[in-house]
N, C-alpha and C positions, 0 to 999 in steps of 0.2 A: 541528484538534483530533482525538485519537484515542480514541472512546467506547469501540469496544470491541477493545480491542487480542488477536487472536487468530489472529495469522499469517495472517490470510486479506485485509486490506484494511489498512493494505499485505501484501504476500507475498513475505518477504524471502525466501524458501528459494532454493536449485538455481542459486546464482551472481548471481543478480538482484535487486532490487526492483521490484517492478512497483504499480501501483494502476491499476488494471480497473475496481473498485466501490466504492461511494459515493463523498464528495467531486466528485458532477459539477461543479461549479463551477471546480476548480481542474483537473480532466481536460479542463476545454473550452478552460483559458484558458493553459496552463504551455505553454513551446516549449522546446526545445531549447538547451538550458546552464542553464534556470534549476537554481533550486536549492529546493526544499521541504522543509519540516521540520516533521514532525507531532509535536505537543508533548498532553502528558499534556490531560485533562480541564476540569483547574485553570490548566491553561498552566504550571504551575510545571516538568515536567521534559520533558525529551526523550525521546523516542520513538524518532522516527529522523531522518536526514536525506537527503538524496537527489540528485544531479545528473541530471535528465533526460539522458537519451542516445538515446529515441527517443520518436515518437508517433506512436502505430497507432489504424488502426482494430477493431475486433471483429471483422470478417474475416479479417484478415490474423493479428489475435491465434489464431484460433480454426486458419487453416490452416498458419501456419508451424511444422515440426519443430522447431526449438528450444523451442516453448512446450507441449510433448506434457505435461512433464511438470509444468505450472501446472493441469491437468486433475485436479480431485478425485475421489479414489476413497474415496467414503465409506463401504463395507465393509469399508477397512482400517484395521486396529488404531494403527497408527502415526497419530498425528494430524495430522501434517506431509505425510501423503497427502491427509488431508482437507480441508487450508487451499487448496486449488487456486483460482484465482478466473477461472483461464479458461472459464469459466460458460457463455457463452454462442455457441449453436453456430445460425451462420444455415440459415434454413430461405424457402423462396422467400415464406413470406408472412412474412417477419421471423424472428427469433431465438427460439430453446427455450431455456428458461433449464437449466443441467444440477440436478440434486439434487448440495444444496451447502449452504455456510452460509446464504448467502439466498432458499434455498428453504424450501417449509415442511418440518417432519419429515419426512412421509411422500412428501417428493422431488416434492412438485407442488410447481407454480410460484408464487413469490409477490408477484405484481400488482404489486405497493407496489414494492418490492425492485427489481424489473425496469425500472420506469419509472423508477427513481431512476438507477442502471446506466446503461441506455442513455442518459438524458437525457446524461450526462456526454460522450457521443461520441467518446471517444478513453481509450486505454491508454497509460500512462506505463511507461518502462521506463528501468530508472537501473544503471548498471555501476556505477558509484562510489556507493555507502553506506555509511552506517553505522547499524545497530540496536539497539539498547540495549534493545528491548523494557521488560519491570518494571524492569528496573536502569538507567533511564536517569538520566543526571547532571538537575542543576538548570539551569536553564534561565541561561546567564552572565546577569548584569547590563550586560555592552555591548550583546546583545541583546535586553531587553525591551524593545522597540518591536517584536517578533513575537508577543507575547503577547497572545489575545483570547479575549473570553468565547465566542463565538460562530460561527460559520462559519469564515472564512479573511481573508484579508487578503492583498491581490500588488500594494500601489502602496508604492513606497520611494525616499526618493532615493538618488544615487549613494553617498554616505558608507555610509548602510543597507547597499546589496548590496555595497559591500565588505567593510565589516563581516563578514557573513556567509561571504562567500568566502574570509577570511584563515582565521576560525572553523573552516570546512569544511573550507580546505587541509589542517589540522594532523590533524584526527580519524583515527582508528585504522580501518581496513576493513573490512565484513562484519557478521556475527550477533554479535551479543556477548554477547545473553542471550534467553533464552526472552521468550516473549508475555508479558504481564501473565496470561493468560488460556488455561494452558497445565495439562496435566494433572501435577500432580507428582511426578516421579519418571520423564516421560515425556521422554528424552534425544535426541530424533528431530530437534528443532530442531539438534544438534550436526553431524548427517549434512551440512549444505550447505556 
């Protein structure tokens, strides 16, 4: 379920989708091929959906050049600078969280936030998506057996994850509309 949809958790920008923060539960447990799909609030629509294509850890998130640009710069105007979720930069006794969405305002660290974060252990990173952000369709009817009031759900039988995988095949690629939680008029989600 996605509470608060604002480009930052997932962070669909710069060719990727990644999820870094919150949802630990589903960053400890996803491997490589599944397929996630963070649905509205209410469960009724879609969000996005995603094929895992790798799983890092926050080291490797923090030092590899491809993800320079997952790094939030929250003095800039563009808000699609500031959605960055690669947050967390190690330091020998553990991680500095950066000032960011799950910091406080004034860019200190926010306890809560961080333990939530790291609990999850791993960064998901997905080549093949799709986003729909606010404009995401309803939720098909051969799929509500993904629909939950609550946390996540990742036990299915084989008919389920086919299901989902035929679903997945067909969908269109990429951003397709702004966050639910995006500034209006602010066109910065289009640049990816």
């Amino acid at each position: 379920m996605v509470v608060h949809d604002t480009g930052f958790s997932p962070n669909p920008f710069h060719g990727l989708l990644t999820l870094a923060c919150c949802k630990p539960r589903i960053r400890r447990t996803a491997d490589v091929g599944d397929i996630v799909v963070g649905l509205s609030r209410r469960s009724e629509r879609v969000v996005y959906a995603v094929q895992v294509a790798e799983v890092i850890g926050f080291e490797e998130y923090w030092a590899n050049p491809d993800y320079l640009l997952r790094r939030p710069i929250m003095s800039s105007p563009a808000i699609i600078e500031r959605t960055g979720d690669n947050i967390y930069e190690p330091m020998p006794t553990g991680f500095r969280q950066l000032h960011s969405f799950h910091s406080h305002p004034d860019g200190s660290e926010n306890v809560s936030l961080k333990h939530t974060d790291l609990g999850g252990n791993h960064v998901l990173v997905g080549e093949q998506f799709t986003y729909w952000g606010k404009s995401g369709p309803l939720l098909p009817d051969e799929l509500e057996f993904l629909a939950v009031r609550r946390g996540h759900r990742c036990r299915f039988s084989d008919e389920q994850v086919a299901a989902v995988a035929r679903w997945f095949a067909g969908l269109p690629s990429g951003v397709l509309g702004p966050p639910a939680h995006w500034k209006a008029g602010d066109q910065s989600w289009r640049e990816t």
